[in-house]
Backbone bond lengths (Angstrom), bond angles and torsions (degrees), N, CA, C in turn:
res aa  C-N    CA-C-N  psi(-1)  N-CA   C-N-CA  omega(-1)  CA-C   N-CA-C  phi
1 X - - - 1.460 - - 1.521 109.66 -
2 X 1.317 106.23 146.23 2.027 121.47 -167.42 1.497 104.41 -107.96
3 X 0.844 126.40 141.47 1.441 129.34 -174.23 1.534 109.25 -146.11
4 X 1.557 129.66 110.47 1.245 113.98 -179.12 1.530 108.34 -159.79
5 X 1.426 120.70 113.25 0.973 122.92 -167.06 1.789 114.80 -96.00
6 X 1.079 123.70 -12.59 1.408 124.48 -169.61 1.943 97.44 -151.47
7 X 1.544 100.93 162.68 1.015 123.68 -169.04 1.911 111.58 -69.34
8 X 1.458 106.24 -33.19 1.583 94.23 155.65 1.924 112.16 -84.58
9 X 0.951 83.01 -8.45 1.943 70.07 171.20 1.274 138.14 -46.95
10 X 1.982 74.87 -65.74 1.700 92.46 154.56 1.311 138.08 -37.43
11 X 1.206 106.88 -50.91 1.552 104.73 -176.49 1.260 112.33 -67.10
12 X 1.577 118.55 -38.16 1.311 111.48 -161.81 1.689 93.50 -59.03
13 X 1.573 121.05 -44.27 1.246 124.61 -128.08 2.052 96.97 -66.13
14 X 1.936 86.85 -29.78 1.683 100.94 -154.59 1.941 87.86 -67.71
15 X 1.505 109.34 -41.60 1.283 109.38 -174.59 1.665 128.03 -36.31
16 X 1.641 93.92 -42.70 1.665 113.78 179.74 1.624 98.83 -65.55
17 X 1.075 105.82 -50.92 1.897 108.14 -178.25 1.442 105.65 -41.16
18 X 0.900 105.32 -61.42 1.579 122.08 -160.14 1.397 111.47 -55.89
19 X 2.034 113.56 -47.05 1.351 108.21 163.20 1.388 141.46 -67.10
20 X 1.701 96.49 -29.08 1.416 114.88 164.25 1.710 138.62 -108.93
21 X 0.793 133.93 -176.25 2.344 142.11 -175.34 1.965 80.61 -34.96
22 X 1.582 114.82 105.87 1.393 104.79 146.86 1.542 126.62 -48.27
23 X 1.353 92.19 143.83 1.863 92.23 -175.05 1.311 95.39 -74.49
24 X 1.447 146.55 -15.90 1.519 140.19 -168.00 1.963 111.36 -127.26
25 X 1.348 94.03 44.50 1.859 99.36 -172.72 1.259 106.70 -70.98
26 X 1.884 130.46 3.25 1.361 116.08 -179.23 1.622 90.10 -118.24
27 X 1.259 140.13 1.38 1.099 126.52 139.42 1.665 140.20 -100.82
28 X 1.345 104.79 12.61 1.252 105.82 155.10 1.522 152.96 35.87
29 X 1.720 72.00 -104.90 1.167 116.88 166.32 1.427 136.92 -49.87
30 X 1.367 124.35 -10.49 0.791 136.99 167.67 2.302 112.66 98.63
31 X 1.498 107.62 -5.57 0.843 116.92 -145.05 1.663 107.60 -77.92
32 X 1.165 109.07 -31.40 1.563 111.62 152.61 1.616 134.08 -61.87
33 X 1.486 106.29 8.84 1.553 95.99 168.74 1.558 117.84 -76.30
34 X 1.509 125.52 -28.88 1.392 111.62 -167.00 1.925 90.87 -82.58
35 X 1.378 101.06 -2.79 1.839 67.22 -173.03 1.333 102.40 -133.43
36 X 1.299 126.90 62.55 1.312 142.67 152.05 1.394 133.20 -45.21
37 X 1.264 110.22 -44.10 1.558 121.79 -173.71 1.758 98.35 -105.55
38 X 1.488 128.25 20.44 1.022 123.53 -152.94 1.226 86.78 -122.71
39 X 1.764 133.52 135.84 1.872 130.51 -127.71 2.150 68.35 -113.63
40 X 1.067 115.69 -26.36 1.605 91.33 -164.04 1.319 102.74 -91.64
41 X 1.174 134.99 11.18 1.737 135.35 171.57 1.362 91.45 -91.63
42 X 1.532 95.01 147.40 1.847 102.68 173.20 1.642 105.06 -155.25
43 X 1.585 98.79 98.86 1.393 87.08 -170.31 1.540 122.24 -58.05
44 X 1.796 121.71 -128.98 1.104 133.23 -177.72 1.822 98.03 -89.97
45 X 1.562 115.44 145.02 1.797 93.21 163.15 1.469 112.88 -64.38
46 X 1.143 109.66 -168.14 1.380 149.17 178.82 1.133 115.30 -174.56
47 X 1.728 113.32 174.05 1.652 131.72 151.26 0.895 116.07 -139.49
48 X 1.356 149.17 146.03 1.131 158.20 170.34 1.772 108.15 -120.15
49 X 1.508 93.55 143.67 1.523 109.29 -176.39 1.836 99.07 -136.92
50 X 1.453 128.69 70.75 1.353 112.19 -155.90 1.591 79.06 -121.48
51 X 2.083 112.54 157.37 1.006 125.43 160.46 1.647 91.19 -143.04
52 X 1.682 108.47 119.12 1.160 112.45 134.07 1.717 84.92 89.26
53 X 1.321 104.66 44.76 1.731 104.65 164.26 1.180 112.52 -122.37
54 X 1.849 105.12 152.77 1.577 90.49 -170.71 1.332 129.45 -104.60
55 X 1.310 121.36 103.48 1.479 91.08 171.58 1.342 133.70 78.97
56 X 1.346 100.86 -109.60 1.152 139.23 -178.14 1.391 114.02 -42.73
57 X 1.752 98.55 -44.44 1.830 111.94 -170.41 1.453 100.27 -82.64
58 X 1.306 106.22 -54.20 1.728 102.43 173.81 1.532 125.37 -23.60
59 X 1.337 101.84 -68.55 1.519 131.06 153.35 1.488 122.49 -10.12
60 X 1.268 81.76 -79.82 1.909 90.67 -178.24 1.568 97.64 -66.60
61 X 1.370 115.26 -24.40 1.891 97.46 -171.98 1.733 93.55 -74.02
62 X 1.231 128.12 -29.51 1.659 123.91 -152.91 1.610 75.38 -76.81
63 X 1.580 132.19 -54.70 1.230 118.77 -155.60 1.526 126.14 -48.92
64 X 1.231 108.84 -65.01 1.471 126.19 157.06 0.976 117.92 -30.90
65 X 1.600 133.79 -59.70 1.271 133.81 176.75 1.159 108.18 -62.15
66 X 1.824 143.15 -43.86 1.586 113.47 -154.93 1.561 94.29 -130.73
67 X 1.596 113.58 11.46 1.326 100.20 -169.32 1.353 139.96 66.32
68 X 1.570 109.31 10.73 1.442 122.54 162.70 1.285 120.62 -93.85
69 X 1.440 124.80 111.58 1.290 117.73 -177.03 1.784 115.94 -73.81
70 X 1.141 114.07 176.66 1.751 109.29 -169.77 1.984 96.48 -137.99
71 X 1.235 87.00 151.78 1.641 94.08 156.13 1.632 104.54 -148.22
72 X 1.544 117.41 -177.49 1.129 111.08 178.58 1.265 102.71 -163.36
73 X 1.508 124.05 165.71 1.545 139.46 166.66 1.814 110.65 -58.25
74 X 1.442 123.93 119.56 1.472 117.62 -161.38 1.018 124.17 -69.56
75 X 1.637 118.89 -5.41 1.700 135.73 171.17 1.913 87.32 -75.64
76 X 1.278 145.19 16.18 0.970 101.63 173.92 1.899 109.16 -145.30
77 X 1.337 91.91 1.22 1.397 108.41 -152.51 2.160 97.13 -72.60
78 X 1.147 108.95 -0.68 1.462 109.65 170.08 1.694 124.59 -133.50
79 X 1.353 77.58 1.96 2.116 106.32 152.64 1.860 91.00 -19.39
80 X 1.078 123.05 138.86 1.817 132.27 155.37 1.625 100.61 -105.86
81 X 1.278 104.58 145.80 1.318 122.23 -151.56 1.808 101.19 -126.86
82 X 1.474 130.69 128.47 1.058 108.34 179.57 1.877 82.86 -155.90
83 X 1.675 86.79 135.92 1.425 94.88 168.05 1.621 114.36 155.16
84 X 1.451 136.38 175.51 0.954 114.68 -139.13 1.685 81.58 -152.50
85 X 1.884 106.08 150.85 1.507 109.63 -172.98 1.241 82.41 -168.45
86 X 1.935 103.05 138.70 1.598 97.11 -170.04 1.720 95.87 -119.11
87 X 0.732 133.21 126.34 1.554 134.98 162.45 1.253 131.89 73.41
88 X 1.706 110.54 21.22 1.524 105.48 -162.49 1.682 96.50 -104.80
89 X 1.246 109.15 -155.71 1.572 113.71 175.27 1.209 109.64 -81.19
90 X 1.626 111.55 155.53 1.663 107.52 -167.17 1.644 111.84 -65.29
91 X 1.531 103.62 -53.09 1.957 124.98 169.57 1.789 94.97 -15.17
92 X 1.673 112.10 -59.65 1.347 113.85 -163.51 1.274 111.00 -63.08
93 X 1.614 109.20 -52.78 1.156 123.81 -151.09 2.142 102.86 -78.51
94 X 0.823 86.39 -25.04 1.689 97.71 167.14 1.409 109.83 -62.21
95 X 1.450 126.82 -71.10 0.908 148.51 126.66 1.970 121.04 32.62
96 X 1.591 75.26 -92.18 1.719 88.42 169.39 1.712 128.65 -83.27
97 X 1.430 117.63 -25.87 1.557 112.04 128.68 1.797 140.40 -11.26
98 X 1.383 76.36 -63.52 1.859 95.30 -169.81 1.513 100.69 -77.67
99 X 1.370 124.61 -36.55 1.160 121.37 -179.40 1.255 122.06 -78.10
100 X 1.389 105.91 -18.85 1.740 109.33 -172.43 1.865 79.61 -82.97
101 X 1.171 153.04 0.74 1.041 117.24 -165.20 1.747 77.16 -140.71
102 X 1.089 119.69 79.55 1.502 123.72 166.22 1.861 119.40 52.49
103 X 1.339 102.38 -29.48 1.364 93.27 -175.36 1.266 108.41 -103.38
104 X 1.667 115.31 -161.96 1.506 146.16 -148.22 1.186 116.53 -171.66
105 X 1.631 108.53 159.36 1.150 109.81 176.40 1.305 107.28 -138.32
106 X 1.639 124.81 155.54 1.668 119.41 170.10 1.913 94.49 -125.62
107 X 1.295 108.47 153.63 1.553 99.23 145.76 1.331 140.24 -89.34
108 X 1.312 124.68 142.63 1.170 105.62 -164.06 1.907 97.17 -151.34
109 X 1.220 110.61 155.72 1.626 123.30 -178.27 1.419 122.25 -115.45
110 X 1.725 104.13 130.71 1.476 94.17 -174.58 2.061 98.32 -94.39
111 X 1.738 81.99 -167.81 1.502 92.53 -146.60 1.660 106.53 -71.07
112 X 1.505 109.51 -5.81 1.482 100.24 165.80 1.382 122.70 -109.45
113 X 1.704 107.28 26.72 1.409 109.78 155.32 2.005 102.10 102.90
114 X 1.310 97.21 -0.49 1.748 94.90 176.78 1.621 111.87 -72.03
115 X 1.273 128.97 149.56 1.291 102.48 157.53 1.412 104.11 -110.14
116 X 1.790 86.02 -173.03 1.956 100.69 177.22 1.352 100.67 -174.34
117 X 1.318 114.00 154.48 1.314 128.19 162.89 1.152 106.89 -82.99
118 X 1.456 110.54 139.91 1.251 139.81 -157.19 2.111 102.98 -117.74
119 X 1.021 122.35 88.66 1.352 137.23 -172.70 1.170 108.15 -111.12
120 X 2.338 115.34 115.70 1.105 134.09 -165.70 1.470 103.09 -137.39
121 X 1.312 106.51 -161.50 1.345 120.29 162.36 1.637 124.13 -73.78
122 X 1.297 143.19 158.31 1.768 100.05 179.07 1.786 111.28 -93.29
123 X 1.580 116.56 2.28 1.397 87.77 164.83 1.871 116.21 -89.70
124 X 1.516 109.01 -13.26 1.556 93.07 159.21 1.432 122.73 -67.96
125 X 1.628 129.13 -38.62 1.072 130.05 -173.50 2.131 95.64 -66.41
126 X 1.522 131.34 -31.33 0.963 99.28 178.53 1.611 127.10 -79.67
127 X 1.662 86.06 -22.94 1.748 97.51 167.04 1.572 108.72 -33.89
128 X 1.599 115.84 -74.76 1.277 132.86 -179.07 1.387 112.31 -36.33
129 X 1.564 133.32 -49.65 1.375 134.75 162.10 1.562 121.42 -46.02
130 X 0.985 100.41 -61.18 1.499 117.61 171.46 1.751 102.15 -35.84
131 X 1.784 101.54 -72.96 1.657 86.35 -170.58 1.273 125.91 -48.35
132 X 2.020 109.51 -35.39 1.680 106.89 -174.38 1.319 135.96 -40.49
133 X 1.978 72.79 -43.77 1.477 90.92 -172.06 2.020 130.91 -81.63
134 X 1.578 97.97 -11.40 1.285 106.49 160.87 1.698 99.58 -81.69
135 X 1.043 136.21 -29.84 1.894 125.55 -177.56 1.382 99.16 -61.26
136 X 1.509 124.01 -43.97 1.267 132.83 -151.45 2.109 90.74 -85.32
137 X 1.124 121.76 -26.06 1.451 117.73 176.80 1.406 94.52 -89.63
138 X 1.080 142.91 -55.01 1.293 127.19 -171.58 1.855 114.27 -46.77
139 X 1.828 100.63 -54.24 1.387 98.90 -163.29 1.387 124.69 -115.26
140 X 1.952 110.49 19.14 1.421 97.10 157.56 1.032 135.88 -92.29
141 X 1.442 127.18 171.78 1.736 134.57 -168.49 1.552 97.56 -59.03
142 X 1.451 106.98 130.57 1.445 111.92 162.76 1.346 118.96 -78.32
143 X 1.216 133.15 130.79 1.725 134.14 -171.05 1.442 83.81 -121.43
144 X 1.673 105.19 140.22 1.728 125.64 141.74 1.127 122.61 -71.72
145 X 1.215 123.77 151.63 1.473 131.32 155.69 1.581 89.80 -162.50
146 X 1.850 91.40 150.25 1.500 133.28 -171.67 2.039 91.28 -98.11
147 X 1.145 108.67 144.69 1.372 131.54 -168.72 1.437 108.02 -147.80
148 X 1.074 107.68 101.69 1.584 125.25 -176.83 1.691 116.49 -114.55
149 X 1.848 91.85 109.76 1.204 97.66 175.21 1.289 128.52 -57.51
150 X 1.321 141.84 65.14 1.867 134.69 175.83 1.592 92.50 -8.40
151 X 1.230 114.68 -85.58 1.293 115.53 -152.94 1.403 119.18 -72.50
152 X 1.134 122.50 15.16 1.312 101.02 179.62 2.015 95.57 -150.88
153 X 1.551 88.66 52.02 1.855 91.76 -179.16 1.406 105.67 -101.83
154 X 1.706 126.30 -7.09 1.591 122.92 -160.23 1.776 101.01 -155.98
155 X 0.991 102.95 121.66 1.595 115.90 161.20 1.692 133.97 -119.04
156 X 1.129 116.09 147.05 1.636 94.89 178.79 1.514 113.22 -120.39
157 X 1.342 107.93 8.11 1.608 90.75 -177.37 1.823 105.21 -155.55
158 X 1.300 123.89 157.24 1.328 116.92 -172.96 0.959 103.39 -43.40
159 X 1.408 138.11 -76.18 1.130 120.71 -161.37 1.074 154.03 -49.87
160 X 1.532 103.85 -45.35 1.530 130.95 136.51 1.829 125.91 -32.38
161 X 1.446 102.73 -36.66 1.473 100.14 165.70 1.509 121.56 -74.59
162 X 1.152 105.42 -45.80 1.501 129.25 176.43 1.305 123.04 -44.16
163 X 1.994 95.84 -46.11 1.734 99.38 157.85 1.079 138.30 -78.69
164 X 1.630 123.72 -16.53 0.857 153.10 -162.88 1.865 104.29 -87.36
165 X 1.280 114.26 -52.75 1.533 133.23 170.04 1.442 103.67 -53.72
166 X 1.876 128.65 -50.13 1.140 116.17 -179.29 1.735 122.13 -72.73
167 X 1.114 116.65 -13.30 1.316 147.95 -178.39 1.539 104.04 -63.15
168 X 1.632 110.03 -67.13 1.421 134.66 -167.16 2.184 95.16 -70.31
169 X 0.896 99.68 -26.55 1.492 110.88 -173.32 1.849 114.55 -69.74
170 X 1.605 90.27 -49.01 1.621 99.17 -172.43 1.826 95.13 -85.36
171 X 1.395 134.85 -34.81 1.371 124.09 163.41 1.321 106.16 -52.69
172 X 0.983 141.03 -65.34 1.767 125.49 -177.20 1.224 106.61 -50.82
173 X 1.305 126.72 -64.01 1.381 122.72 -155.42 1.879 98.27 -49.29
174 X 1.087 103.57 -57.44 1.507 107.99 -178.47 1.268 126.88 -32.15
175 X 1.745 101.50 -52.80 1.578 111.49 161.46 1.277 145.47 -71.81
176 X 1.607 89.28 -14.27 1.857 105.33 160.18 1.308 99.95 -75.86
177 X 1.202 149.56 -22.68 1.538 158.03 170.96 1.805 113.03 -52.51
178 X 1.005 89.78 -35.05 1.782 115.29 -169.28 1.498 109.09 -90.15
179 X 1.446 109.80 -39.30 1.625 103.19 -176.30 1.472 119.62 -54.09
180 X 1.582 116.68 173.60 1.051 110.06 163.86 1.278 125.07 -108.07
181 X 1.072 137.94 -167.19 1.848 123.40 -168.89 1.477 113.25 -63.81
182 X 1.186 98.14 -32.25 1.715 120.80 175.23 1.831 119.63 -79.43
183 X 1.329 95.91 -8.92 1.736 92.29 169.06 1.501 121.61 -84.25
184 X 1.229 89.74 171.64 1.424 83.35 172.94 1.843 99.69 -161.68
185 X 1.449 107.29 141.56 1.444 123.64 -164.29 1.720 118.86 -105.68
186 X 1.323 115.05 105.14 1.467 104.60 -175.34 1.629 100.91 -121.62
187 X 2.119 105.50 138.09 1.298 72.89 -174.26 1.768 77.84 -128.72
188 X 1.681 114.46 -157.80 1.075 147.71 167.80 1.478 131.55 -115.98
189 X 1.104 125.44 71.78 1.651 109.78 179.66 0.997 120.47 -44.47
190 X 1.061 126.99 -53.75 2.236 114.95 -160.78 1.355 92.11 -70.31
191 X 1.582 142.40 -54.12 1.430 134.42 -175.00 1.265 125.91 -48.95
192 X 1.759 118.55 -49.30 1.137 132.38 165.82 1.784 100.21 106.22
193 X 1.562 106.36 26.03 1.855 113.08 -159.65 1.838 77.18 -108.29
194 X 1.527 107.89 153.32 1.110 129.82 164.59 1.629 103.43 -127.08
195 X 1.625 98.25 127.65 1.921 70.35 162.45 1.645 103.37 -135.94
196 X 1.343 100.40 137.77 1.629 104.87 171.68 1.399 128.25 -127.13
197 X 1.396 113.40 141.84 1.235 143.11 173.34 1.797 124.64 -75.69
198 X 1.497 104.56 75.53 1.845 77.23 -169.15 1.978 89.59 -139.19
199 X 1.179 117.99 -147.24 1.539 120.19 -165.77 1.877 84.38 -94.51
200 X 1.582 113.58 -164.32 1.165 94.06 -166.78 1.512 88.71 -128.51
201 X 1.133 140.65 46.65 1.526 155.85 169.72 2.237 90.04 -111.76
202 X 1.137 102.60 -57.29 1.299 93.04 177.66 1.600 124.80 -62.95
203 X 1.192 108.18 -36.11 1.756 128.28 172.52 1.542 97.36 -52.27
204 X 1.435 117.08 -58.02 1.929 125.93 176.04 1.382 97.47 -42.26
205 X 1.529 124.86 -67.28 1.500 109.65 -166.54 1.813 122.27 -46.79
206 X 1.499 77.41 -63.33 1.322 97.37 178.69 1.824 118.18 -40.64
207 X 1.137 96.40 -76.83 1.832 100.09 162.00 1.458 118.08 -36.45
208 X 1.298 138.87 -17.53 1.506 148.32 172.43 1.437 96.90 -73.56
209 X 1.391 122.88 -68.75 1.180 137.16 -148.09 1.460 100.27 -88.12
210 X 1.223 146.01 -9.22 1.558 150.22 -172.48 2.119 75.74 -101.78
211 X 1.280 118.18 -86.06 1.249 102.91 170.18 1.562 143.44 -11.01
212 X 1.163 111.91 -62.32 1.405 115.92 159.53 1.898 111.37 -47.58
213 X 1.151 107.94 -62.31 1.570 89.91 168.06 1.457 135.73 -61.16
214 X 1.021 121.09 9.09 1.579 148.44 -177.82 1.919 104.96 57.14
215 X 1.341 113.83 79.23 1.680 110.86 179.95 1.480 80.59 -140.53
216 X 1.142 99.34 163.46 1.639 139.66 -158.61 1.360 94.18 -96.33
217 X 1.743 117.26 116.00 1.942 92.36 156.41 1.779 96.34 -135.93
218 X 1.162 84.04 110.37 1.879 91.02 173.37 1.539 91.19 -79.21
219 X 1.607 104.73 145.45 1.239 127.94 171.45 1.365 114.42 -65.65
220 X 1.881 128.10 163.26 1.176 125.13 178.69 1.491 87.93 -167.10
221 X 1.633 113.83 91.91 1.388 117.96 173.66 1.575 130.50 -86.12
222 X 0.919 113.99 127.08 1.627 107.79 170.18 1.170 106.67 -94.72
């Protein structure tokens, strides 16, 4: 456990690390920088008890310790930091720091393949999300899969079809709701098969929500 209330604290505290067993020797390596914001990584714990540190010091202590280097937007890089996290993983506890004090962080890689955390304000850091995630709709591989309604493949009587057709109607529409600009929705009435074409973040929704109604969709990849 880390304990550091002021800006010489820090140093002393990183100093002791440095001579003695790092508190973070299985991250090192640096290997938790691309997946920081990623909920199933969990680095080493920590706690923090900081008032009124900047930045900067934080920084250099995360560096040393896990081998992730940092950069940041220059409105912020002497930001003072105050706040307190008792025992969780550092990724988090970094994390919830930065946020209690307006900012954020994304990871991000420069062009010869280094990474770093990337530490802003959080409506630039959501700006930055925002764009990925329109690059990431524009330019990933579209995959098919076939979606087969169980329940709604057989009817025996008008009425029963009739309900059955309005049924099959509001499930598509829904999932045309879900696509992304790049999908595209083909279905079948008498079978009760939908099949769609879209990125595979949209396929996740969609597959949640066919789930929740309890129907079967075996995959069919191209």
């Amino acid at each position: 456990m880390i304990r550091f209330k002021t800006r010489l604290g820090a140093r002393l505290i990183l100093l002791i690390l440095l001579l003695g067993t790092s508190l973070f020797a299985q991250d090192k390596d640096g290997s938790g920088c691309d997946k920081i914001r990623d909920s199933d990584f969990v680095g080493m714990p920590i706690s923090f008890d900081i008032v009124d540190l900047e930045l900067a010091d934080l920084m250099l202590f995360i560096q040393e310790e896990t081998g992730c280097n940092s950069i940041s937007s220059s409105e912020v890089w002497n930001v003072k930091l105050t706040g307190k996290v008792e025992n969780i993983p550092w990724n988090t506890a970094l994390r919830n720091i930065l946020l209690a004090n307006g900012l954020d962080l994304i990871n991000t890689v420069s062009t010869n393949g280094t990474k770093y955390i990337f530490i802003a304000d959080e409506e630039k850091i959501l700006s930055e999300v925002d764009w990925r995630r329109n690059c990431y709709r524009r330019e990933a591989p579209l995959i098919t899969e076939v979606i087969y309604l169980k329940n709604l493949q057989s009817c025996s009587t008008t009425v029963r079809c009739g309900a059955r057709d309005a049924e099959f109607a509001r499930i598509v529409e829904a999932i045309k709701r879900m696509a992304s600009e790049r999908g595209t929705v083909e279905t079948n009435n008498e079978t009760g098969i939908i099949t769609v074409t879209d990125i595979r973040i949209s396929l996740d929704v969609m597959r949640g929500f066919i789930n929740r109604i309890e129907a079967v969709i075996p995959g069919n990849h191209n």
